[in-house]
C-alpha positions in Angstrom: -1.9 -5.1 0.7 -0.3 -2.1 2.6 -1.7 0.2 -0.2 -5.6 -1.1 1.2 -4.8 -0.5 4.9 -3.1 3.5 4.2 -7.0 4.4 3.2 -8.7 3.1 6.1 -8.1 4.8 8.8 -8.4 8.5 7.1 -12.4 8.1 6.7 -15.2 10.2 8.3 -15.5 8.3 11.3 -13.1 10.5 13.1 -10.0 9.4 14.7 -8.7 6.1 15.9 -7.6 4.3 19.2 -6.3 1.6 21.0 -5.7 0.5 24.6 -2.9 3.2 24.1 -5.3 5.9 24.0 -5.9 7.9 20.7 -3.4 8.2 17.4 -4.3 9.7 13.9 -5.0 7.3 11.3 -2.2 7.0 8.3 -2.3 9.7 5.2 -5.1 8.8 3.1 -3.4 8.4 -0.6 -3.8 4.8 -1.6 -6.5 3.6 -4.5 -8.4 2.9 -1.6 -9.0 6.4 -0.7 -10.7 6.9 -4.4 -13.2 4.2 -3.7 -14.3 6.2 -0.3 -14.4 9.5 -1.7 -16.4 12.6 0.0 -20.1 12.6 -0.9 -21.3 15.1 -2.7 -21.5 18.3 -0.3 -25.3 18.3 -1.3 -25.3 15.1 1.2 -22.9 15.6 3.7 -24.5 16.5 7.2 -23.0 18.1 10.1 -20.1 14.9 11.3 -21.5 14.5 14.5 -25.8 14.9 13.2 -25.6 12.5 11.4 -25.0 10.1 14.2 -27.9 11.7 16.4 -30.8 11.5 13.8 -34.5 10.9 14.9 -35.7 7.8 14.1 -37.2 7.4 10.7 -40.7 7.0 10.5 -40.3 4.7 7.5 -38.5 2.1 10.1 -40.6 3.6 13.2 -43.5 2.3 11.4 -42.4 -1.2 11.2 -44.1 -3.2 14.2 -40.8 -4.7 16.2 -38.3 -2.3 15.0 -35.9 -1.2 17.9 -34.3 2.4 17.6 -31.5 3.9 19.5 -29.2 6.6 18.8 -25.4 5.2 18.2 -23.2 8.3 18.8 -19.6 6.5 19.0 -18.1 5.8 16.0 -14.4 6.0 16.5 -11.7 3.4 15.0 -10.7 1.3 18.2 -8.3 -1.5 17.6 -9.6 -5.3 19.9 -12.7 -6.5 20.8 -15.3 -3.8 21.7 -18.7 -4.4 24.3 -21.6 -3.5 22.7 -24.9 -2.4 23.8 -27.0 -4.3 21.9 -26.9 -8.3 20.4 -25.7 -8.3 17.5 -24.4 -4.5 17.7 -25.9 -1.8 15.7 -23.5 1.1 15.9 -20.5 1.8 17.7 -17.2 2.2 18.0 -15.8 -0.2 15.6 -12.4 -1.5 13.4 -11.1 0.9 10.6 -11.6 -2.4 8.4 -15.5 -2.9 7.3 -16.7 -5.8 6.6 -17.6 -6.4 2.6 -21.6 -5.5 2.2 -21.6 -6.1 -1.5 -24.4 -8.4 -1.6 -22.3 -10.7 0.5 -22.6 -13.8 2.1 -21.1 -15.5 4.6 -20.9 -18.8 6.0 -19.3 -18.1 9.2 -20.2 -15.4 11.8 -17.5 -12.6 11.2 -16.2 -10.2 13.9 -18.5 -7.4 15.3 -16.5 -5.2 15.0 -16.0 -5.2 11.0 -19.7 -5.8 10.7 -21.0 -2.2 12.4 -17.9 -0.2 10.3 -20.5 -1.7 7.1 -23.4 -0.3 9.0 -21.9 3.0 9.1 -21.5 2.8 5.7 -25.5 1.8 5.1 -25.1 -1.8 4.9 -28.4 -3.9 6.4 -26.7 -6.7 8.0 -29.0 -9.8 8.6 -27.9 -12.2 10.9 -29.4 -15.4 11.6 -29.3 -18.5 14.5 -27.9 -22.0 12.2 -29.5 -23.9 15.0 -32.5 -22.9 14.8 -33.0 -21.4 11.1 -34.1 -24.2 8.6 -32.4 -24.6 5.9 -34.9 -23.9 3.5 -35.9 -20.2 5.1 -31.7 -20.0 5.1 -31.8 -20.2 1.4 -34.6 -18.0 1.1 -32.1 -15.2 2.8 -29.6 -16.1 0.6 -31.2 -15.5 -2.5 -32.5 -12.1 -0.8 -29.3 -11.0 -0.2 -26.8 -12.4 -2.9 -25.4 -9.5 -5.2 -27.3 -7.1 -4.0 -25.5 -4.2 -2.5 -25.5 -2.8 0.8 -26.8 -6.2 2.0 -25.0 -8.6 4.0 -26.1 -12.0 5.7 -23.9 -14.0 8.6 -24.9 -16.5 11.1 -24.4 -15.3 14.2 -23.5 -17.5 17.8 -26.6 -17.7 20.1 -28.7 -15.1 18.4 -32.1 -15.3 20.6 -34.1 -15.4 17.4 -33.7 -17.2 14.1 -33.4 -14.1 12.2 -32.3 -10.4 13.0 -31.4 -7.2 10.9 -29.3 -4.7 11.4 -28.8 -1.2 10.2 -27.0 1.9 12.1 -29.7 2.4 14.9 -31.7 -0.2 14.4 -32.7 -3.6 15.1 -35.8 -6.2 14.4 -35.9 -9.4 15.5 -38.0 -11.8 13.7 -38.9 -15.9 13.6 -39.1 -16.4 10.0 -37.3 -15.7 7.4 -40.6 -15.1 5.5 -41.6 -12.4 7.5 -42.9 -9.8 5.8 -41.3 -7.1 7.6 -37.5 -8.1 6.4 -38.0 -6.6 3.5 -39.7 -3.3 4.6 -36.5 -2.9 7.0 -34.8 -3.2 4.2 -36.5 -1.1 2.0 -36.7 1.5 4.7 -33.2 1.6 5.9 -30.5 0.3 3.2 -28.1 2.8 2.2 -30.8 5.6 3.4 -29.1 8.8 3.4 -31.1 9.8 6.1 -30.1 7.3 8.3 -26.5 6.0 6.7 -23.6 8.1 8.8 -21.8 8.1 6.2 -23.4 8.5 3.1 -21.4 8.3 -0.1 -18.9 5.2 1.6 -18.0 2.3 -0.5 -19.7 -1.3 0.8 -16.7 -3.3 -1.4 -14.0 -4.6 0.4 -12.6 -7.3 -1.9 -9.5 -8.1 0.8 -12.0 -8.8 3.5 -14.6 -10.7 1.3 -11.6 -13.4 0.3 -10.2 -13.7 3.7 -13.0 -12.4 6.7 -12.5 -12.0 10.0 -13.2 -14.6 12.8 -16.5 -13.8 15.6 -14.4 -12.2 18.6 -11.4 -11.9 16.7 -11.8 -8.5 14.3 -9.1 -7.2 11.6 -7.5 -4.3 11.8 -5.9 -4.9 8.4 -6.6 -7.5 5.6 -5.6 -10.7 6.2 -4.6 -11.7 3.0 
């Protein structure tokens, strides 16, 4: 598993830390590295642009939809405080959650969810108290296989449902709410709102063995 973990930290989300201040991320020259090769130049913005983008007017127009520019994007090792619930962009673990269609049955550590943000992952999150279970299986079926898209229940969420994409937010009551899928549509794996266009969503390590809510992975745990 140390093969996974050398291509990590070597991606375009700059350097890393930890509450020792800053360190460079290990040479990137495992397999993983092929998997999270360079975009085409044709699609790589300026580094720091990309994470300072207007909001899209495909998303502005989506009654409900809550924008905000997410400049940090560093590796940090730990728990990080976010400014919004759950986070959409940030500083965040060198280890991104799997957004291969994937679905989980537990809420998994912010911190691995926003690295699959950056990546252009729409992560929809959703309250298991309050969510019935038939609207729960209608997410599931939305979200299953498809890539880029990644559903988790989330503790205390103030709504049944939310999604999440790098920027953005929308909070909604139903799972049959129309505008899941235009947030969706709008902002999964956009390359003019993904940070880092061209980045993998697979993480097969993390998909067998994910991380714990307030306790993220550095490294695969398996």
């Amino acid at each position: 598993m140390a093969s996974v973990a050398l291509g990590l930290a070597a991606s375009a989300c700059s350097s890393s830390t930890s509450g020792a201040g800053h360190q460079k991320g290990p040479t990137d020259t495992s397999a993983a590295a092929s998997a999270r090769a360079s975009p085409p130049a044709s699609v790589q913005p300026d580094a720091a642009e990309a994470y300072r983008r207007p909001e899209a007017p495909a998303a502005q127009a989506i009654d409900g939809v809550r924008f905000h520019v997410e400049p940090d994007h560093n590796h940090v090792q730990g728990t990080i405080s976010y400014d919004t619930t759950p986070p959409t962009g940030g500083n965040h673990s060198q280890l991104w959650a799997d957004c291969t269609g994937t679905v989980y049955t537990q809420p998994i550590a912010n911190e691995n969810a926003v690295h699959m943000l950056e990546h252009g992952a729409v992560w929809i999150t959703y309250n298991a108290a309050t969510l019935p279970a038939a609207q729960l299986a209608t997410l599931q079926r939305l979200v299953a296989g498809v890539d880029h898209l990644a559903l988790s229940p989330y503790p205390d969420l103030k709504a049944p449902v939310s999604l999440q994409a790098w920027g953005y937010q929308l909070f909604v009551d139903s799972a049959n709410d129309p505008r899941i899928a235009r947030f969706i549509a709008a902002l999964r794996y956009n390359p003019q709102t993904t940070p880092e266009y061209g980045a993998t969503c697979s993480m097969p390590a993390f998909k067998a063995h994910p991380s714990a809510f307030g306790h993220p992975l550095w490294l695969p745990a398996g």
